[in-house]
Short mmCIF file of the C-alpha atoms (twelve columns), coordinates in Angstrom:
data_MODEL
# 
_entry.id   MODEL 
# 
loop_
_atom_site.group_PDB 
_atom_site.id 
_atom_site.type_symbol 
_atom_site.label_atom_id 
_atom_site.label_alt_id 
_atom_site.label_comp_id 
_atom_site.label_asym_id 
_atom_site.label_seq_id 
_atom_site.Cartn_x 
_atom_site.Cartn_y 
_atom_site.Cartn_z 
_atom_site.pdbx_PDB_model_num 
ATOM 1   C CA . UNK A 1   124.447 59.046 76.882  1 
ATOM 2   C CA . UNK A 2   126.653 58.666 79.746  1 
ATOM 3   C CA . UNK A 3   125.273 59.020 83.088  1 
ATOM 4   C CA . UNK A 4   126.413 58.731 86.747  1 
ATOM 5   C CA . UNK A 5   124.059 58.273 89.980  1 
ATOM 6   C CA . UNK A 6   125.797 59.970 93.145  1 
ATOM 7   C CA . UNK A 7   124.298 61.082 96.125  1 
ATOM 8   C CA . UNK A 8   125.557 64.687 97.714  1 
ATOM 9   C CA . UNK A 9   125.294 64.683 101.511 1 
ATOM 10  C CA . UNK A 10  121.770 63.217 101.109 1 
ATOM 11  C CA . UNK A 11  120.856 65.072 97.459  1 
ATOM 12  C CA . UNK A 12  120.435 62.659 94.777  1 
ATOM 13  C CA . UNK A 13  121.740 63.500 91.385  1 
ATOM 14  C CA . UNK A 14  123.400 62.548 88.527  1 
ATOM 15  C CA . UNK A 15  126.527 63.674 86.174  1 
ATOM 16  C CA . UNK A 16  125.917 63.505 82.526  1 
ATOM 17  C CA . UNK A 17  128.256 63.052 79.721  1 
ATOM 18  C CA . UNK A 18  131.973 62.160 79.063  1 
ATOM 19  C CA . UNK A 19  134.330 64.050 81.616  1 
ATOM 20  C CA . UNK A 20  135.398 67.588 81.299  1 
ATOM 21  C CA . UNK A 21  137.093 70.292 82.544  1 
ATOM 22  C CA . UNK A 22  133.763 72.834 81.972  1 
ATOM 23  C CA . UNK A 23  130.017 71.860 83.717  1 
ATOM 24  C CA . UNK A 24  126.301 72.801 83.793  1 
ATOM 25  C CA . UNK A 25  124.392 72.810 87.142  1 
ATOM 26  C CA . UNK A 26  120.886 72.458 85.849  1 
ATOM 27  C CA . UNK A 27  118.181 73.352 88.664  1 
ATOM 28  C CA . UNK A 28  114.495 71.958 87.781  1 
ATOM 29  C CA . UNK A 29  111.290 73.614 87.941  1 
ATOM 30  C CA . UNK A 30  108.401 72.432 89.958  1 
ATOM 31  C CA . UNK A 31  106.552 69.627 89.206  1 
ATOM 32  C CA . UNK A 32  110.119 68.329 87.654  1 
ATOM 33  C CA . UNK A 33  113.094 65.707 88.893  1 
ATOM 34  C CA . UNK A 34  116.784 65.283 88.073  1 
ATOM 35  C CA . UNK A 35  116.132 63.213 84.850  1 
ATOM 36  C CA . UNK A 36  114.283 65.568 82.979  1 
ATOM 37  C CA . UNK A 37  118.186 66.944 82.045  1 
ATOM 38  C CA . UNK A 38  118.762 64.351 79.918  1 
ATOM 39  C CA . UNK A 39  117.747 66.760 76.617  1 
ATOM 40  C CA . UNK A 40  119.961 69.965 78.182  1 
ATOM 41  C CA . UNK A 41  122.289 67.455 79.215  1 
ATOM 42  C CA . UNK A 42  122.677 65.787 75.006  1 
ATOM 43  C CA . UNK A 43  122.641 69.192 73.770  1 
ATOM 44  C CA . UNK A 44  125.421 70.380 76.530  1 
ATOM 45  C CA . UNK A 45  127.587 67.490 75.869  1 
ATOM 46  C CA . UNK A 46  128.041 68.227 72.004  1 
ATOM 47  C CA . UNK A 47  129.775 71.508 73.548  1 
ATOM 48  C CA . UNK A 48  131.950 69.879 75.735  1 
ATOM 49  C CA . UNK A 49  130.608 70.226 79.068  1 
ATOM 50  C CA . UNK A 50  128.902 67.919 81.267  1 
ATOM 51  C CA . UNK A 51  125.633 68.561 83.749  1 
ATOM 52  C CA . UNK A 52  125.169 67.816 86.864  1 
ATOM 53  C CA . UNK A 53  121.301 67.510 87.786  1 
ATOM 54  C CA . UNK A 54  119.732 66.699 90.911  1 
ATOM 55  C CA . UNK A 55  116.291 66.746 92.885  1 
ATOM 56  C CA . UNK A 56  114.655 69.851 94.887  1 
ATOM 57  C CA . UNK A 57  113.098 68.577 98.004  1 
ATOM 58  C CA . UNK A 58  109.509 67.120 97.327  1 
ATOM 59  C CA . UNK A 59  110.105 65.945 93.915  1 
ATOM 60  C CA . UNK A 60  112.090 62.867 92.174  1 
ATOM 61  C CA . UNK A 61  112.967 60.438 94.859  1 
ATOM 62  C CA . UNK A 62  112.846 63.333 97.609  1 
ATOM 63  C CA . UNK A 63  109.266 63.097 97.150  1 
ATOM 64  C CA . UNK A 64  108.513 60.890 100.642 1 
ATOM 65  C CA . UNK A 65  111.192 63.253 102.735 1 
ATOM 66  C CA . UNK A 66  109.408 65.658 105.363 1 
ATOM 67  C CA . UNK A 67  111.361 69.156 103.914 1 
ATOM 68  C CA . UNK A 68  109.374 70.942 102.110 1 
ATOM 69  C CA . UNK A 69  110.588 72.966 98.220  1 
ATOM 70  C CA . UNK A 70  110.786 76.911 99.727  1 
ATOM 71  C CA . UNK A 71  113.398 78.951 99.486  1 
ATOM 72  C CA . UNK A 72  115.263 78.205 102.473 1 
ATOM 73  C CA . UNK A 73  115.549 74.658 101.943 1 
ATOM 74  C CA . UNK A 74  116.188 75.719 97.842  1 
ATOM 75  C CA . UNK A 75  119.164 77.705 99.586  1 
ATOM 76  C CA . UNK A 76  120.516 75.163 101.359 1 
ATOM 77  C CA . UNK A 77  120.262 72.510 98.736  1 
ATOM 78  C CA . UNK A 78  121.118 74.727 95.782  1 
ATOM 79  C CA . UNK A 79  124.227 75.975 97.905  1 
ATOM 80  C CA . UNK A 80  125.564 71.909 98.865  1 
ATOM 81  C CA . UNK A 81  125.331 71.057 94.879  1 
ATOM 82  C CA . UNK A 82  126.792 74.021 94.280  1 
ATOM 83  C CA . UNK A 83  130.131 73.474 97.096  1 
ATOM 84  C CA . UNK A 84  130.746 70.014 95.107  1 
ATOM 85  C CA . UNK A 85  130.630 71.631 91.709  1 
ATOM 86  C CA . UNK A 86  133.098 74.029 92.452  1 
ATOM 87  C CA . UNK A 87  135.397 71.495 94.545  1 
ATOM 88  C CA . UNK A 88  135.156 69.650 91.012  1 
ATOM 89  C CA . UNK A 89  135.068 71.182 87.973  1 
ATOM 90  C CA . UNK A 90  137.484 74.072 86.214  1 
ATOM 91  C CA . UNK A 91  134.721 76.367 85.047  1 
ATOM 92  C CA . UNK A 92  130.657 76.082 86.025  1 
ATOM 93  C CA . UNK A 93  127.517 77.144 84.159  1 
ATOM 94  C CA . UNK A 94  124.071 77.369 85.287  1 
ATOM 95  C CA . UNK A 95  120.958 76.663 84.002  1 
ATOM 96  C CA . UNK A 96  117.582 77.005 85.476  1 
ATOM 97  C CA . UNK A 97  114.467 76.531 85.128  1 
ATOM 98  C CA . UNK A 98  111.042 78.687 86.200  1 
ATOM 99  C CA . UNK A 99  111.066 77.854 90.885  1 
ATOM 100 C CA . UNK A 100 114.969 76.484 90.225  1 
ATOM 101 C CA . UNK A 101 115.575 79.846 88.668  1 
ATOM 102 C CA . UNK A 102 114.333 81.839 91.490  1 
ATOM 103 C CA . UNK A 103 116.254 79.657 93.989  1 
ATOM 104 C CA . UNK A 104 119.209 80.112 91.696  1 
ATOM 105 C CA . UNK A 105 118.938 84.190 92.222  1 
ATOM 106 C CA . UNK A 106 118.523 83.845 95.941  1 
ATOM 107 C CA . UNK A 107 121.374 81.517 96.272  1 
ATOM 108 C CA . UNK A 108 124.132 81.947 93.210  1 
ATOM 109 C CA . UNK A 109 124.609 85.998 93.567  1 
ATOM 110 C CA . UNK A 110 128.345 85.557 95.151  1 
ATOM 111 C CA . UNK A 111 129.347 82.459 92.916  1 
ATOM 112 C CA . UNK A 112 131.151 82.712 89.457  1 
ATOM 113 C CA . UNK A 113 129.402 81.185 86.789  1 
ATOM 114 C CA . UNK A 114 130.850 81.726 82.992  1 
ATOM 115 C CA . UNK A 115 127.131 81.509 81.710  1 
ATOM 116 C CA . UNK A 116 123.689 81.370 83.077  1 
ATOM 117 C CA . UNK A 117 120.666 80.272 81.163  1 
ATOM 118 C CA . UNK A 118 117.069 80.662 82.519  1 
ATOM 119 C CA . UNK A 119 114.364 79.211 80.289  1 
ATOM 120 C CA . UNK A 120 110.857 80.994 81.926  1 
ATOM 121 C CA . UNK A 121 112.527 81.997 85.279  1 
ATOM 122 C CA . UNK A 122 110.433 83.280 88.421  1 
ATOM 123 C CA . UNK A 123 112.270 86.652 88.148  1 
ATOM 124 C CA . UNK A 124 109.493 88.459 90.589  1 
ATOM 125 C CA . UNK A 125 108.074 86.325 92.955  1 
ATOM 126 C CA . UNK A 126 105.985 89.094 94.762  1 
ATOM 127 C CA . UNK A 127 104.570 89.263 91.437  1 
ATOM 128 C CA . UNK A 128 103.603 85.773 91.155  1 
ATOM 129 C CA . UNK A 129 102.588 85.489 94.863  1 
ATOM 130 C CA . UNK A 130 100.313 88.925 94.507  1 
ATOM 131 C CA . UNK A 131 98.381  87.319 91.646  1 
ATOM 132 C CA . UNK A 132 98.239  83.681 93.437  1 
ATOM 133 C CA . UNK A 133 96.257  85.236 96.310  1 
ATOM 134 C CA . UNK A 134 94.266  88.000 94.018  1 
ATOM 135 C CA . UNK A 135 93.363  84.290 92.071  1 
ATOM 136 C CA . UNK A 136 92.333  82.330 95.492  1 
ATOM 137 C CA . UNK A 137 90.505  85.649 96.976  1 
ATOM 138 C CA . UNK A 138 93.203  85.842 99.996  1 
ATOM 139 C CA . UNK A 139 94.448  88.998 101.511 1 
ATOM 140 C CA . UNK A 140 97.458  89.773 102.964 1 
ATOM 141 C CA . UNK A 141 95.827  90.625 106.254 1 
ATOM 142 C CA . UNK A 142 94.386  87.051 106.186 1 
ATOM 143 C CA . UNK A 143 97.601  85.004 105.345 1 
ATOM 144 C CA . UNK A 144 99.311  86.936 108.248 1 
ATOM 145 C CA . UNK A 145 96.519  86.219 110.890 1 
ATOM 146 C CA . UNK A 146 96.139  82.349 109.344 1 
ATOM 147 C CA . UNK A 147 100.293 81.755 108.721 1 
ATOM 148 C CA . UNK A 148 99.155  79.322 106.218 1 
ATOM 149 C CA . UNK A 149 96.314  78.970 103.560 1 
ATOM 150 C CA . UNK A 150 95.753  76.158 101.235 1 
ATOM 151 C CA . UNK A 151 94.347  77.289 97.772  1 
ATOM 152 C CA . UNK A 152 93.732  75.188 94.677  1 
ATOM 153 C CA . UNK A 153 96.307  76.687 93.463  1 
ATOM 154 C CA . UNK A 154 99.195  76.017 96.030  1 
ATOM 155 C CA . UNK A 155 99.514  76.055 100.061 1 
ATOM 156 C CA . UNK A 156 100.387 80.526 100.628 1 
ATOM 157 C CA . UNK A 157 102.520 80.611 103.697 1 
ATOM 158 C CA . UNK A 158 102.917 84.121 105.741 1 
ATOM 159 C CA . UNK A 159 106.726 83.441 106.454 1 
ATOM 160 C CA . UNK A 160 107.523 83.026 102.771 1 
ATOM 161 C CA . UNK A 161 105.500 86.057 101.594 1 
ATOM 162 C CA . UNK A 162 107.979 87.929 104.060 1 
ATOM 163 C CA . UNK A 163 110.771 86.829 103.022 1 
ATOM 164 C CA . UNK A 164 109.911 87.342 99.133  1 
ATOM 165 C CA . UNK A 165 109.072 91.434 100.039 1 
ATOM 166 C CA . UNK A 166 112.224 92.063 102.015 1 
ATOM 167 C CA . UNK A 167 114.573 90.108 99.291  1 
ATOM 168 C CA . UNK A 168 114.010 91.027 95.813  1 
ATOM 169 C CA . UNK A 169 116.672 90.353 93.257  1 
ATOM 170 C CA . UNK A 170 119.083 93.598 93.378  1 
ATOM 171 C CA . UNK A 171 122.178 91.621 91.997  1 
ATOM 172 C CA . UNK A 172 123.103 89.088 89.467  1 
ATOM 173 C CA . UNK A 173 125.698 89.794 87.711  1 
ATOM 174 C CA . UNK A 174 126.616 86.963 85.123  1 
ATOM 175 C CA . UNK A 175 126.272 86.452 81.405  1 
ATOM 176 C CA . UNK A 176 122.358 85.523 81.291  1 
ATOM 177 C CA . UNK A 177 120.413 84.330 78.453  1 
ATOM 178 C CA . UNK A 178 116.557 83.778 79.073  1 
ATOM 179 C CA . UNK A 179 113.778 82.126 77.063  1 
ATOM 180 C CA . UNK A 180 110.298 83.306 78.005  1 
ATOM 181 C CA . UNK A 181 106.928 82.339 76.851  1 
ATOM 182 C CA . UNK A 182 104.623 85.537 75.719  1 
ATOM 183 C CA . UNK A 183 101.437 83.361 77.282  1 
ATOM 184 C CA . UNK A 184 103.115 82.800 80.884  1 
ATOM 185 C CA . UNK A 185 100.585 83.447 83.286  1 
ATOM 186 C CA . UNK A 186 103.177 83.515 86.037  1 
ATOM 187 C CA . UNK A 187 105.434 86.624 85.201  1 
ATOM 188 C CA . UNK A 188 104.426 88.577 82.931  1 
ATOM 189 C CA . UNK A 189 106.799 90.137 80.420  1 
ATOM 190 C CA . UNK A 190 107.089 93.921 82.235  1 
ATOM 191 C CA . UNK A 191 108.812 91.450 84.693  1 
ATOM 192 C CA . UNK A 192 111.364 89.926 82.321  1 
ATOM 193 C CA . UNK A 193 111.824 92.949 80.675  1 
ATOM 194 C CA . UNK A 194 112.529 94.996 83.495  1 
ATOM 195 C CA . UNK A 195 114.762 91.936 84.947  1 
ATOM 196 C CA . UNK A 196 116.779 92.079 81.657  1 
ATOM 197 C CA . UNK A 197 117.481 95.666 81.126  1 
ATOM 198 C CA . UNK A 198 118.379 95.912 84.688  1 
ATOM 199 C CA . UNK A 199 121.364 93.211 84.882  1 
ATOM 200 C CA . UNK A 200 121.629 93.324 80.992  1 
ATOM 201 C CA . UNK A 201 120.408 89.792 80.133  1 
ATOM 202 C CA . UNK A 202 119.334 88.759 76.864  1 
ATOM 203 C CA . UNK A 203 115.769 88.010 76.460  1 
ATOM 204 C CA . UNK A 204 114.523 85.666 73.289  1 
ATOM 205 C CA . UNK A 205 110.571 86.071 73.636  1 
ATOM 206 C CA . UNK A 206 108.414 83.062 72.085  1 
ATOM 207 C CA . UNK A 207 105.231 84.467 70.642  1 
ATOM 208 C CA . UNK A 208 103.163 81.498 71.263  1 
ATOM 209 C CA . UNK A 209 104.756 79.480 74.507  1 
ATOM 210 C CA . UNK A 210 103.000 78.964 77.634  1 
ATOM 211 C CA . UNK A 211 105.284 78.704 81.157  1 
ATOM 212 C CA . UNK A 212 105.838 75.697 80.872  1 
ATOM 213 C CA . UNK A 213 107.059 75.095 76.713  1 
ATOM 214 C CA . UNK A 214 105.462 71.270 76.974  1 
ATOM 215 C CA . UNK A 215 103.768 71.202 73.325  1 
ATOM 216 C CA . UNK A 216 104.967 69.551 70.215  1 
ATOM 217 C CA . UNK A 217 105.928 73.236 68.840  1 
ATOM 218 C CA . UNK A 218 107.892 74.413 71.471  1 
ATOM 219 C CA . UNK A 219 110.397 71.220 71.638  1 
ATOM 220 C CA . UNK A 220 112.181 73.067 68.696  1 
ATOM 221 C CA . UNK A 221 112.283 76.455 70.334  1 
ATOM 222 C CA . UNK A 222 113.824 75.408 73.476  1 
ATOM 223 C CA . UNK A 223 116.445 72.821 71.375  1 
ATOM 224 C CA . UNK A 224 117.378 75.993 69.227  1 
ATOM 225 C CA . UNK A 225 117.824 78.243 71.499  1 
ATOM 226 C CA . UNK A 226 120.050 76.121 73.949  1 
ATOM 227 C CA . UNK A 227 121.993 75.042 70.932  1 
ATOM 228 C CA . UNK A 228 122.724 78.871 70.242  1 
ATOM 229 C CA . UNK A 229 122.880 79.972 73.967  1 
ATOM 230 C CA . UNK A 230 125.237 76.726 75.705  1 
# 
C-alpha cells in the first residue's frame, strides 16, 4: 500500500494510504516500531482513512538516541505527532497499543478524537508496576532509597513510580473500543473492567489471548475486531 517517510521535528514516521480527509494516529507498544502499522494501516484504508505511525523513543530507528521510552518523553512525543495531525487532517482517530495506550491516556485527555481503539492497553500502571516489583522481590522503601533498580524484568525507577500514584486515569472521555486478552499477565481484567464501566468503553474479551495476541490464532481476532471497530 501507499506509504510516506516524514520526519516530525526529529520523530520518524510514516503516513499510510491514499489521502483523506479522516486519520488514525496509531501509538506502538513496547518492544514495537512504526512499521508494525502496516496491518491496522490495510485494514484502516478500506474505511477511508489513512494512519499516521511513528517511533517511541528507544525503539525503530530511535533505538541509538540517549531519551529514554517513560512517560514524560511519551508526553512530549505523543503530544508533537499529535500538533501535526491536527494541523492536517479534518477528523483524527486513535489507536493504541498496550505502553502507547497508557501514554495515549496521559497525553490525549484534552484532544478530540472521533474514535479510540486500544487493543490490550496499560489501563493501571500502579497495577502493573506493584506486581513488577512483588515479581523482582523490590519494595517500595528500596526503589525510593536506590532511585533506580534493574530487574530481569525491566529497569524500576523511583521518579516514575511517583508519578504513576499521583496521576491515575480520572478522564477520557471518547468513543473507546478495547480488545483484551483473558491470559494478560500485565492488567488483569478487574482493571479493564473497572476502566470500561467507568468511561463507558466497550470491552471484547478473548478467552485464550496472551498481552501480546502474537500466535497464529489470534491474527484473526485482532483483524475482526478492527474490521468491526475502525
Amino acid at each position: 500500500m501507499k506509504k510516506k517517510k516524514i520526519n516530525i521535528h526529529g520523530i520518524p514516521a510514516i503516513i499510510w494510504g491514499e489521502k483523506s480527509e479522516k486519520v488514525y494516529i496509531h501509538v506502538h507498544g513496547k518492544m514495537s516500531c512504526k512499521e508494525y502499522a502496516e496491518t491496522f494501516a490495510k485494514i484502516a484504508s478500506n474505511k477511508g482513512y489513512q494512519t499516521i505511525s511513528f517511533d517511541l523513543p528507544e525503539h525503530g530507528e530511535r533505538k541509538t538516541e540517549a531519551a529514554r521510552c517513560d512517560v514524560w518523553n511519551g508526553i512530549k512525543d505523543l503530544n508533537t505527532i499529535a500538533d501535526y495531525v491536527f494541523d492536517n487532517w479534518k477528523i483524527v482517530s486513535l489507536f493504541a497499543c498496550s505502553l502507547g495506550a497508557y501514554f495515549s491516556l496521559q497525553t490525549y485527555q484534552a484532544r478530540h478524537f472521533e474514535k479510540c481503539l486500544f487493543q490490550s492497553p496499560i489501563v493501571n500502571m500502579k497495577f502493573l508496576v506493584d506486581n513488577m516489583m512483588m515479581w523482582s522481590h523490590v519494595t517500595e522503601e528500596m526503589l525510593a532509597e536506590q532511585g533506580e533498580i534493574y530487574t530481569d524484568i525491566d529497569n524500576l525507577r523511583w521518579d516514575y513510580y511517583c508519578y504513576i500514584k499521583e496521576h491515575p486515569v480520572t478522564k477520557w472521555n471518547f468513543k473507546t473500543s478495547i480488545l483484551y486478552g483473558v491470559l494478560d499477565n500485565l492488567q488483569s481484567i478487574e482493571c479493564l473492567s473497572d476502566f470500561s464501566k467507568q468511561f463507558n468503553a466497550s470491552l471484547t474479551v478473548a478467552k485464550e489471548s496472551q498481552h501480546a495476541f502474537m500466535e497464529e490464532k489470534d491474527f484473526s481476532i485482532v483483524d475482526e475486531w478492527l474490521k468491526k471497530e475502525i
